[in-house]
C-alpha positions, -999 to 999 in steps of 0.1 A, spaced: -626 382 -374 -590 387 -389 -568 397 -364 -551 440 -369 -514 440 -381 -492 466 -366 -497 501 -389 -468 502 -418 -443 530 -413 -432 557 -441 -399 539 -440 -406 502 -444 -392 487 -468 -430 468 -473 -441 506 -482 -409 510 -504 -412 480 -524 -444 486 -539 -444 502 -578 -465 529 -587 -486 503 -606 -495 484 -580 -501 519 -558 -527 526 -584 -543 494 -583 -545 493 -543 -559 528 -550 -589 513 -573 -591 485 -547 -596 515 -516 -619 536 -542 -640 503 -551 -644 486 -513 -638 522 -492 -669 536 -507 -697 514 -487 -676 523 -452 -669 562 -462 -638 566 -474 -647 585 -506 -615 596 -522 -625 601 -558 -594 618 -568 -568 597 -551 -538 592 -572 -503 583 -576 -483 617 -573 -441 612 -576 -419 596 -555 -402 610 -527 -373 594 -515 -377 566 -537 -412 561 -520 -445 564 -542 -466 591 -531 -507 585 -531 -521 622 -539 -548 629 -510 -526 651 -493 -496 636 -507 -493 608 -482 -470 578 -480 -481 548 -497 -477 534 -459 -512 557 -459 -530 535 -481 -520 503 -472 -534 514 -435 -565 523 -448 -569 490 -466 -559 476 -433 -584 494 -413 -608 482 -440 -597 444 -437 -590 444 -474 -561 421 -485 -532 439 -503 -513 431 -533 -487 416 -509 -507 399 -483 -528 385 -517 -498 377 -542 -462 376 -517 -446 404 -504 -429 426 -530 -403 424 -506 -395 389 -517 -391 396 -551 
């Protein structure tokens, strides 16, 4: 079993460093895999930034929100699959 990471903040700057791009690929990815464990968010979508952060539109959360989710879900990010947009 792969071992829980702490949740991501609002503020990290793991959260900030993602583009709204990859936000709407992680979206796909939580659309794609979420579906057989429930999460059924059809009409999830990037919606603005606030405070330089993407917003994910299911009741504009944090992008912190969906990388939880994928988390929870044990689903790699784009990070944990590519490097850390933090790094670049």
């Amino acid at each position: 079993m792969t071992a829980r990471r702490e949740p991501i903040a609002s503020d990290s700057p793991e959260a900030h460093a993602y583009t709204e791009a990859q936000v709407d690929r992680l979206i796909r990815r939580l659309q794609e895999r979420g579906s057989s464990s429930g999460l059924l968010w059809g009409s999830a979508r990037t919606n603005g930034t606030a405070n330089g952060r993407v917003l994910v539109n299911f009741g504009n959360a944090p992008v912190s929100t969906l990388l939880n989710l994928l988390n929870l879900l044990n689903l790699p990010t784009d990070a944990e699959a590519k490097g850390s947009p933090c790094e670049s």
